[in-house]
C-alpha positions as CSV (number, residue, x, y, z in Angstrom):
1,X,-130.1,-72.2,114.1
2,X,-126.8,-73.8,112.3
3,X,-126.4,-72.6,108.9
4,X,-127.1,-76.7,108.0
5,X,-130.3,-76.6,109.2
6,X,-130.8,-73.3,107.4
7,X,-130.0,-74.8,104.4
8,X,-131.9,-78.0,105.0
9,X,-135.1,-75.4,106.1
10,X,-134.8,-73.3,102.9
11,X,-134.9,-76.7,100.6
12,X,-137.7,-77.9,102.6
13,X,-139.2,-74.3,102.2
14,X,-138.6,-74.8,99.0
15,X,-140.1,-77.7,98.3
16,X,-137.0,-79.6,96.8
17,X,-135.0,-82.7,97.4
18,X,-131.5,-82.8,97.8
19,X,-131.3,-83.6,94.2
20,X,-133.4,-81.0,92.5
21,X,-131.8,-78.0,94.9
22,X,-127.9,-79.5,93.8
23,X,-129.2,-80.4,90.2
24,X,-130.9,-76.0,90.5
25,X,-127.4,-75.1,91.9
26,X,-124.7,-76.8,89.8
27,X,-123.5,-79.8,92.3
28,X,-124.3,-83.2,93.5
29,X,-126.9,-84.0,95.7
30,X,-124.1,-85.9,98.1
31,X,-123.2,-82.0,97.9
32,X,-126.2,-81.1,99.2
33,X,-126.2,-83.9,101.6
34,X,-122.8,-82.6,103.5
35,X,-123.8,-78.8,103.2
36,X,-127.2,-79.9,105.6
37,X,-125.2,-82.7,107.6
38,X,-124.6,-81.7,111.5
39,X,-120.6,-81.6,111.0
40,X,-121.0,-80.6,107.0
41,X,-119.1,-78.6,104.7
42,X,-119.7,-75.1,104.3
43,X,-120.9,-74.1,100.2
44,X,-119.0,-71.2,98.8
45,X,-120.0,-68.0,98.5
46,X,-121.0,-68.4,95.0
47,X,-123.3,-71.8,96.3
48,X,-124.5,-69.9,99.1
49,X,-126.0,-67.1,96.6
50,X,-127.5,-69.7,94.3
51,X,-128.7,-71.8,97.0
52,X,-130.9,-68.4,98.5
53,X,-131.9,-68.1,94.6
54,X,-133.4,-71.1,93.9
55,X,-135.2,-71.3,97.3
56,X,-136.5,-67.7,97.3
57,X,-134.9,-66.9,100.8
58,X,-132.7,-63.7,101.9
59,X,-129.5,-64.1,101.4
60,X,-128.3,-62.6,104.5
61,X,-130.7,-65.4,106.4
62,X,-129.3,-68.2,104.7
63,X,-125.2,-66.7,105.3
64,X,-125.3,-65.5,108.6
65,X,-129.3,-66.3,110.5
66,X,-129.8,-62.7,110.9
67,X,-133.2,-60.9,109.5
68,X,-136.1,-62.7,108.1
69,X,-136.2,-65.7,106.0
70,X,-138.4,-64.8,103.8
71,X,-137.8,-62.1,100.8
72,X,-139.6,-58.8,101.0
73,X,-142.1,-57.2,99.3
74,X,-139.4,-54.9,97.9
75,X,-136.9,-57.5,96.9
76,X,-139.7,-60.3,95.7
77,X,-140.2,-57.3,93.2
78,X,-136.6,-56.2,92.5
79,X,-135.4,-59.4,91.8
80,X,-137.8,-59.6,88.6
81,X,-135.6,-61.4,86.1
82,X,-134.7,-59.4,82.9
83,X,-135.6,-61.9,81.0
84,X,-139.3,-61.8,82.2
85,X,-138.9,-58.3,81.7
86,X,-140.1,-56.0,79.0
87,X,-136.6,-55.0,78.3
88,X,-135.9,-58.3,76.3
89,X,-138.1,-58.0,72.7
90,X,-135.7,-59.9,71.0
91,X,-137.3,-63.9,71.1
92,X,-134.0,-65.1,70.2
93,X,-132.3,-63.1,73.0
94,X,-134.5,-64.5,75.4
95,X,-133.7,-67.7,74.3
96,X,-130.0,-67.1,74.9
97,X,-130.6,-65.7,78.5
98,X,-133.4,-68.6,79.5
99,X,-130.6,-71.6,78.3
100,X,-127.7,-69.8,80.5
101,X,-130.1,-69.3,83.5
102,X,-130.9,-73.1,83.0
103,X,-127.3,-74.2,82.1
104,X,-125.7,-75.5,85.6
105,X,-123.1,-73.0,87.1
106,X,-120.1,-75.1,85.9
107,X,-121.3,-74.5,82.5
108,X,-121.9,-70.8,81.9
109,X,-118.5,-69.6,81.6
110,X,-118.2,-72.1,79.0
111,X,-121.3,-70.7,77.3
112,X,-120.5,-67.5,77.3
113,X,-116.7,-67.9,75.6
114,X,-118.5,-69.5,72.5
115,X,-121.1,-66.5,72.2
116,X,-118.1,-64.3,72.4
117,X,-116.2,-66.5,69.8
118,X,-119.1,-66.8,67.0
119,X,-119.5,-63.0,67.8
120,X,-115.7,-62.5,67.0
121,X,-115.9,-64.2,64.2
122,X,-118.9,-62.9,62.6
123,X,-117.6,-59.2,63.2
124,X,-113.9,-59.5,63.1
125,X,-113.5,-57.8,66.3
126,X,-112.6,-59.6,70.3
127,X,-116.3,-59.3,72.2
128,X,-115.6,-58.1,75.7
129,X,-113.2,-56.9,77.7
130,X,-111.2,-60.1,77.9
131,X,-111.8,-60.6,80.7
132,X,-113.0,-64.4,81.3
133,X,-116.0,-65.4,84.2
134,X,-114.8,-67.8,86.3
């Protein structure tokens, strides 16, 4: 199998159209539409890991065709998002971590700089390291 048509079966699997999955993963559906065409473009690593994300597949299925499409029992259960998870009381942090997880890709490094900058300048002190998520 081509990694096209795994990427067309995962969507499928999925039960999105071309749209939804590139609206889910930051891009275009034309996007989309060349990653699952027969002579298509190859998503980036970074698409590639969204794309096995929003369709609830292995990753290493989706890359490469090797092991089993589906997640395990152990992963289904690892990948428990934090926000979901106990360790987030705080409503209004949970807030913050639902709108980024919604946010498309393109958009959460932008995000992030003005949480650091409003943090900066409430406490007169850089947040971070400085360094900058691209």
């Amino acid at each position: 199998m081509t990694p096209q048509q795994r990427i067309r079966l995962a969507r499928r699997h999925a039960g999105l159209s071309q749209a939804a999955l590139g609206a889910a993963v930051g891009v275009q559906r034309s996007a989309v539409s060349h990653w699952e065409a027969t002579q298509g473009k190859h998503p980036s690593m970074a698409h590639l890991r969204e794309l096995a994300l929003v369709t609830g597949v292995q990753f290493e299925w989706l890359a490469t065709g090797r092991g089993g499409m589906g997640l395990s029992a152990d992963t289904a259960l690892d990948s428990v998002a934090a926000a979901d998870a106990v360790l987030v009381d705080d409503p209004l942090e949970l807030r913050l971590i639902q709108a980024f997880r919604e946010a498309p890709m393109r958009a959460r490094a932008p995000l992030v700089e003005v949480a650091e900058q409003l943090a900066s300048v409430r406490t007169g002190r850089p947040v971070g390291d400085g360094k900058r998520a691209r």
